[in-house]
N, C-alpha and C positions, 0 to 999 in steps of 0.2 A: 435335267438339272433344275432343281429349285432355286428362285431368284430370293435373293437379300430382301428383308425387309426394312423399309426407312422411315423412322417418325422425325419429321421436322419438328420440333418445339419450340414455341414462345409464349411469353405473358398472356395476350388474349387474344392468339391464334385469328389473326384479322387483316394481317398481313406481309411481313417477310414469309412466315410458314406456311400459309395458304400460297405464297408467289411459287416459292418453292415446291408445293406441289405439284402445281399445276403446270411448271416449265419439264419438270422430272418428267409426269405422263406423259411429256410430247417429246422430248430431247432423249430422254434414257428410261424408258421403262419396257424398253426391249430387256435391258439389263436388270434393273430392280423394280420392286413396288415402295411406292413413297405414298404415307401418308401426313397428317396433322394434326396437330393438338395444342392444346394451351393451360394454364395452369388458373385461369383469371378470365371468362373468355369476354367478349365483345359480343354486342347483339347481329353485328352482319361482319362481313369481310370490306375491308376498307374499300370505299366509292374506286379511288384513284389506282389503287392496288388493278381493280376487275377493270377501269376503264385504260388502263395503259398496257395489262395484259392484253388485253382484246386486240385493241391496235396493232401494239408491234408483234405481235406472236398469232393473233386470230383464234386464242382462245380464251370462250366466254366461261369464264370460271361458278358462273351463277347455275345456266344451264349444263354446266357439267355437273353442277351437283352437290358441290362444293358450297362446305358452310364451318364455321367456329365449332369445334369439336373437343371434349374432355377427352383426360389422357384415359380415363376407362373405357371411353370409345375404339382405343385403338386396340388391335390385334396384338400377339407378342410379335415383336420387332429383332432384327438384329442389329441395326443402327439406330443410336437416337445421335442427331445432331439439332443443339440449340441452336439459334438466330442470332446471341448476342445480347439476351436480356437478364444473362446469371441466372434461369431459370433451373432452380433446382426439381428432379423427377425421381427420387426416390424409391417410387413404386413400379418404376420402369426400367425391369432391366435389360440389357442389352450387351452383345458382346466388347460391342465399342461404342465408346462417347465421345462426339466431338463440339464442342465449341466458334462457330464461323465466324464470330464478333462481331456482326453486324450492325451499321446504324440504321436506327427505324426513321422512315422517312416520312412515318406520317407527320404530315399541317407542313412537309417542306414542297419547294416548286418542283416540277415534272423532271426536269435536269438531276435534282438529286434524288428524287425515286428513281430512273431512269439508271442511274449512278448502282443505286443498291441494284437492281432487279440484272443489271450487268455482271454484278462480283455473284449473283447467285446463280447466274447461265452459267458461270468460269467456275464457279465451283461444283455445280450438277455435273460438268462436261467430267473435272480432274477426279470425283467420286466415281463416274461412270468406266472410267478408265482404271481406277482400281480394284472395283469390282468386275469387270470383262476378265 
């Protein structure tokens, strides 16, 4: 059986999308492939994003490989899920779209990244359980 494709989206792919991918490849990517993209991107992936991954999860998102990516970068997908930044993808189709309303935590204290990168493990987990 071939696995679901996933493009997380946001503005400038730097970090709820990058978080998001990088917890997918450890938590569920027995079950799907999750990538990332942005519409606006960033020159790096947010400092705090890579150093609180690391920490609580022990994954260093740099040396995986992981960087700010256009949506022409990505594969055809069968899911795209936005972050919460109304980012519209036009050119991206996909069988389902969903919206996770995320607030971007960048410039807030480690409590509320901590906050966001939590509602995206709860929601990797309830994706991964309906695609199994």
């Amino acid at each position: 059986m071939t696995k679901a494709k996933v493009a997380f989206i946001c503005t400038h792919n730097s970090c709820r999308s990058q978080i998001a991918e990088a917890l997918d490849k450890k938590l569920a990517g027995d079950v799907f492939e999750s990538y990332s993209a942005g519409t606006d991107l960033k020159d790096q992936i947010n400092p705090d994003a890579v150093r609180l991954i690391k920490a609580h999860y022990g994954i260093d998102m740099l040396a995986n490989g992981q960087k700010p990516k256009t949506l022409a970068e990505l594969p055809s997908v069968d899911y795209v899920i936005t972050m919460g930044c109304e980012v519209r993808c036009p050119n991206l189709p996909a069988k389902k779209r969903v919206d996770w309303g995320l607030e971007d935590p960048t410039g807030q204290d480690d409590e509320t990244f901590l906050q966001v990168i939590n509602e995206i493990e709860s929601k990797i987990f309830k994706l991964k359980q309906e695609l199994s």
